[in-house]
ZADO-1210 file (C-alpha; in nm, 4 decimals, padded with zeros to 6 digits):
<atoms>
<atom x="06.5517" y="03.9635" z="08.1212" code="UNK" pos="1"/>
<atom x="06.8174" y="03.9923" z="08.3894" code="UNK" pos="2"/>
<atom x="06.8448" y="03.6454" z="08.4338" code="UNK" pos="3"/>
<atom x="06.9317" y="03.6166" z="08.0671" code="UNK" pos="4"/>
<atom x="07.1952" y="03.9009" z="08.0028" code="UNK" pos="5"/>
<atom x="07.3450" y="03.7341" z="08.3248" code="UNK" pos="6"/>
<atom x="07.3553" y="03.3656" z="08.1641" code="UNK" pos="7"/>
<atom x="07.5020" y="03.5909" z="07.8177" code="UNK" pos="8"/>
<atom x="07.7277" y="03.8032" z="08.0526" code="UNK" pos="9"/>
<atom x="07.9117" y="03.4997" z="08.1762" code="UNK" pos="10"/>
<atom x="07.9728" y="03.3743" z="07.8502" code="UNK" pos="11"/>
<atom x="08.1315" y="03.6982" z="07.7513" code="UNK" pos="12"/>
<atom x="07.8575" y="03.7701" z="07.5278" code="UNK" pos="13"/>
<atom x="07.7345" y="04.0947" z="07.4953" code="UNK" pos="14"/>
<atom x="07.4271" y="04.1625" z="07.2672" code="UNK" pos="15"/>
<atom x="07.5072" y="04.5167" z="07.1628" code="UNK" pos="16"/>
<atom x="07.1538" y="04.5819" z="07.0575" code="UNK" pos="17"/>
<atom x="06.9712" y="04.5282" z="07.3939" code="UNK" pos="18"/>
<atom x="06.6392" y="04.7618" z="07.3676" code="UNK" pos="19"/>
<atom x="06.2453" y="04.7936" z="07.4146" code="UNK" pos="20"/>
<atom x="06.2216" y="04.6465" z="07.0650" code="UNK" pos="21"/>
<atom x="06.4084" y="04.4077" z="07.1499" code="UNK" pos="22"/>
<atom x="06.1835" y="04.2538" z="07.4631" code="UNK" pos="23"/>
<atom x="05.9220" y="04.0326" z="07.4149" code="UNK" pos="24"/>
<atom x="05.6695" y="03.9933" z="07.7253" code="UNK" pos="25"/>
<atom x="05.4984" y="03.6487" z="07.7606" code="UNK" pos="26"/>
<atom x="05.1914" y="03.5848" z="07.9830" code="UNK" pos="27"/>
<atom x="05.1473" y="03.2668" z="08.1416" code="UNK" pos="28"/>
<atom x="04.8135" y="03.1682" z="08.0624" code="UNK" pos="29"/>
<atom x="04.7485" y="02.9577" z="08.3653" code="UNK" pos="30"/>
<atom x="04.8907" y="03.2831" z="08.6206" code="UNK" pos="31"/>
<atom x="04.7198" y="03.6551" z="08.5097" code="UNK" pos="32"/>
<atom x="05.0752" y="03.8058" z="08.7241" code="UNK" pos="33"/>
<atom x="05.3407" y="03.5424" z="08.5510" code="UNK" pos="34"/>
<atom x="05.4988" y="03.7313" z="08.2928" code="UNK" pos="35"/>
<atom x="05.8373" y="03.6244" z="08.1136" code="UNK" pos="36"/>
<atom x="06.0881" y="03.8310" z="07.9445" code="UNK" pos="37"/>
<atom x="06.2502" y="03.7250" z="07.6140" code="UNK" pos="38"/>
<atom x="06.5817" y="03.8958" z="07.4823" code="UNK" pos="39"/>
<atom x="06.5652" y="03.8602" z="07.0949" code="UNK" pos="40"/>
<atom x="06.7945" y="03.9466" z="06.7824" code="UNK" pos="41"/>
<atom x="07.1463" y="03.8508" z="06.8484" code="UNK" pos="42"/>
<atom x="07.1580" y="03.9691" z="06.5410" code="UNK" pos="43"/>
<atom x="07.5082" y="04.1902" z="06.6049" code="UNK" pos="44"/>
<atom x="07.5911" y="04.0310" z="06.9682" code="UNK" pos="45"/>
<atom x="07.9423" y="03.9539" z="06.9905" code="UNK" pos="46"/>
<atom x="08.2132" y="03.8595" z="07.2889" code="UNK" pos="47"/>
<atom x="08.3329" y="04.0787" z="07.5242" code="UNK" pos="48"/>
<atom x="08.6897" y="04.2504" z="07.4618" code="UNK" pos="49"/>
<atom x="08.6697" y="04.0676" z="07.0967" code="UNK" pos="50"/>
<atom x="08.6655" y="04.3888" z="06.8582" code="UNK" pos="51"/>
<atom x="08.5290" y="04.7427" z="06.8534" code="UNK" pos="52"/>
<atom x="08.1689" y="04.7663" z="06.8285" code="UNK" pos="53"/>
<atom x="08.0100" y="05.0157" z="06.5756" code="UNK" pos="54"/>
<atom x="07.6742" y="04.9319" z="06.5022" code="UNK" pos="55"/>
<atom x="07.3324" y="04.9490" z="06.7351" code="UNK" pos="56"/>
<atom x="07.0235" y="05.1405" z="06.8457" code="UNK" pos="57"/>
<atom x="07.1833" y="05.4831" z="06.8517" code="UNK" pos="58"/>
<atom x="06.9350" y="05.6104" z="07.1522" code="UNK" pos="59"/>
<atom x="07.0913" y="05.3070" z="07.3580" code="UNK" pos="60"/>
<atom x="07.4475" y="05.3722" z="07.2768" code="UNK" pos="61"/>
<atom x="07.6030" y="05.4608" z="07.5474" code="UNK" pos="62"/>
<atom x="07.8743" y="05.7777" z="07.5403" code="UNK" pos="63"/>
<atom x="08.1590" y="05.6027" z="07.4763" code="UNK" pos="64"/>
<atom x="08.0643" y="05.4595" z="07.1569" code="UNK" pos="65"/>
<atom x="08.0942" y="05.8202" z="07.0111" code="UNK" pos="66"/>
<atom x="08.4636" y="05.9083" z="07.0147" code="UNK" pos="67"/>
<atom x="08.6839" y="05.9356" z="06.7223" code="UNK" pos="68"/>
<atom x="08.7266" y="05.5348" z="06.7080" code="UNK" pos="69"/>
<atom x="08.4700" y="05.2745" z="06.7731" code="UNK" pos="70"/>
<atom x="08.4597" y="05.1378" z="07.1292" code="UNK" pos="71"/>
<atom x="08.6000" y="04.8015" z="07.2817" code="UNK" pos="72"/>
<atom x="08.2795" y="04.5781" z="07.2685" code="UNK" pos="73"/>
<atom x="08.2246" y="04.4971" z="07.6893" code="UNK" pos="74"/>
<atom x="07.9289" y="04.4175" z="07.9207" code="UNK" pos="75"/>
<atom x="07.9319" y="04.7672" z="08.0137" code="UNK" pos="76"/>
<atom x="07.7275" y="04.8495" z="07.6542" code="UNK" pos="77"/>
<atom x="07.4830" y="04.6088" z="07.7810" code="UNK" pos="78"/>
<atom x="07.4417" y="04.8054" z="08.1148" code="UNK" pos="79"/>
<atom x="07.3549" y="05.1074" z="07.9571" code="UNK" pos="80"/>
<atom x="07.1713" y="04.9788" z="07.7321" code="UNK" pos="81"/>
<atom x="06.8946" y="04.8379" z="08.0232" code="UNK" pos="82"/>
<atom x="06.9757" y="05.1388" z="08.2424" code="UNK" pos="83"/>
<atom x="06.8104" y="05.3466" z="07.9080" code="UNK" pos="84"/>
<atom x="06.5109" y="05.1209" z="07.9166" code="UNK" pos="85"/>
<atom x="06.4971" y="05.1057" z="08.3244" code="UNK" pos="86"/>
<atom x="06.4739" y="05.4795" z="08.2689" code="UNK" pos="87"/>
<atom x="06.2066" y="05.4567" z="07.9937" code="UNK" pos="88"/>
<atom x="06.0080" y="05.2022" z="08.1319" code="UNK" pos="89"/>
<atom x="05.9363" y="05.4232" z="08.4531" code="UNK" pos="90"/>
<atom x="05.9845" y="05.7636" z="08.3247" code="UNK" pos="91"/>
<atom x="05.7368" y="05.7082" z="07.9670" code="UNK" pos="92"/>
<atom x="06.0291" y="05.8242" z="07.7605" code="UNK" pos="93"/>
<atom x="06.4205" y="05.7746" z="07.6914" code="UNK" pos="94"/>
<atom x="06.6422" y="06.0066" z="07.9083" code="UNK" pos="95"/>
<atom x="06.7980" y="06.1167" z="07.6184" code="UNK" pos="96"/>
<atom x="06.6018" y="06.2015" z="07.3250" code="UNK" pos="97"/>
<atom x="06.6221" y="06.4305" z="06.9723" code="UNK" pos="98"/>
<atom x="06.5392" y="06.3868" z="06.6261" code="UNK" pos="99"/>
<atom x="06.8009" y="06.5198" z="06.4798" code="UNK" pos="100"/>
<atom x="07.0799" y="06.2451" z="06.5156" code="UNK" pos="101"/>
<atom x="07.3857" y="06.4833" z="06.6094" code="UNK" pos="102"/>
<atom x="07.1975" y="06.6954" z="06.8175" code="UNK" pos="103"/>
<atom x="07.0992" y="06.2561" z="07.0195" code="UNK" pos="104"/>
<atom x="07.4611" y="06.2155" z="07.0147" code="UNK" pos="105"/>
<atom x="07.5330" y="06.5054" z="07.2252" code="UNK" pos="106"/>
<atom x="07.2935" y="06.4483" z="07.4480" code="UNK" pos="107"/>
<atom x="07.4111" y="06.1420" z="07.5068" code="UNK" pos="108"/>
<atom x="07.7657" y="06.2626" z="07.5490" code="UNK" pos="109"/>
<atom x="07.6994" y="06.5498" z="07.7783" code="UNK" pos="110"/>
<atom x="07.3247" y="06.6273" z="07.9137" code="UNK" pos="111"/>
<atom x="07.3200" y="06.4857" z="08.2488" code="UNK" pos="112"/>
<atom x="07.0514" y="06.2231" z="08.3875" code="UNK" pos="113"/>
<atom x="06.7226" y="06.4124" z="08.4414" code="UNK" pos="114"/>
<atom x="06.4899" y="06.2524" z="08.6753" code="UNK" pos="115"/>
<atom x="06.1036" y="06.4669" z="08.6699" code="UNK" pos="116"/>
<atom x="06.0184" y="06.5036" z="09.0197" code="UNK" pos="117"/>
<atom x="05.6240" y="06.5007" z="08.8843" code="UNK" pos="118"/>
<atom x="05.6854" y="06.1471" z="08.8282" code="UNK" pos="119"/>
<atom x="05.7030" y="05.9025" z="09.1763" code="UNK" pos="120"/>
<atom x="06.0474" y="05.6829" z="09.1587" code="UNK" pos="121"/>
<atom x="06.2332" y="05.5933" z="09.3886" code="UNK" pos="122"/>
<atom x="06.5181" y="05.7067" z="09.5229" code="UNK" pos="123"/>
<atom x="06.6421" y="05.3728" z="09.5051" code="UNK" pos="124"/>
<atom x="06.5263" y="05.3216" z="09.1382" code="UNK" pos="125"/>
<atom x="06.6970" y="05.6198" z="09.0771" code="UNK" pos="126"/>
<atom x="07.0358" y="05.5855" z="09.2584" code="UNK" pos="127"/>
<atom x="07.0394" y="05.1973" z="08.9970" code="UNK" pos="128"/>
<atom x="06.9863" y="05.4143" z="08.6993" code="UNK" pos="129"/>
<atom x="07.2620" y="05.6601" z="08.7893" code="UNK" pos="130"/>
<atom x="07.4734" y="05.3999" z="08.8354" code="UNK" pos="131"/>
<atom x="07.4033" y="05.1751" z="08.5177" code="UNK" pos="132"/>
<atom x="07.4237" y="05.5363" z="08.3331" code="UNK" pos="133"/>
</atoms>
C-alpha cells in the first residue's frame, strides 16, 4: 500500500478517501506469506494544493478538515488517513470513535492519541503513529 500512495504522492495525487474499506489484500497462491495490497476507489482523489477538499470517510478525516472552511487538499490527508488505519490495524479499533457524528468530530479535533498499554506495540509503532497523527 505504501508503495502505491508513494507512486500517487509523487504525482501530487492524493486519494482523499484512503481507508480499511478501501484495501484489498491479495494472496499469492503459489507463496502462503505473499500478500499484496490494493488501494481502490479514486473515486474523489484529486491533486495536491488543487482545491479544498470536503468530502471523505469522516472517521479518517483528519482535524483540519473541520474548521469553518474546507481544507487545502495535500498529502498530509493521506497521512492521517493510514496513520488511522496503522492505529486500527494494531489496536482492533479506530483511535477515535463515536456514533454520534458531532460528538466523532470532536474527538477528532481534541481527544489526544490513546495507546492501551494491555495491548503489546511498540514503542516504535507508536512514536510512527504519533507522528502521522
Amino acid at each position: 500500500m505504501i508503495d502505491a500512495i508513494s507512486y500517487c504522492h509523487e504525482r501530487r495525487v492524493v486519494h482523499r478517501d484512503l481507508k480499511l474499506e478501501n484495501l484489498l489484500f491479495l494472496r499469492n497462491p503459489e507463496f502462503d506469506e505473499d500478500l499484496t495490497v490494493k488501494v481502490i476507489d479514486f473515486g474523489i482523489a484529486g491533486v495536491a494544493d488543487a482545491g479544498k477538499i470536503d468530502a471523505g470517510s469522516l472517521a479518517y478525516m483528519p482535524p483540519e478538515c473541520f474548521g469553518s472552511t474546507a481544507a487545502e487538499t495535500t498529502l498530509a490527508i493521506d497521512i492521517w488517513a493510514i496513520g488511522i488505519m496503522f492505529y486500527a490495524m494494531l489496536y482492533g479499533t479506530l483511535p477515535f470513535f463515536h456514533k454520534v457524528e458531532d460528538k466523532l468530530i470532536d474527538a477528532i479535533v481534541n481527544q489526544p492519541l490513546k495507546f492501551d498499554p494491555k495491548v503489546p506495540v511498540s514503542d516504535e509503532a507508536k512514536e510512527i503513529m504519533t507522528g502521522m497523527l
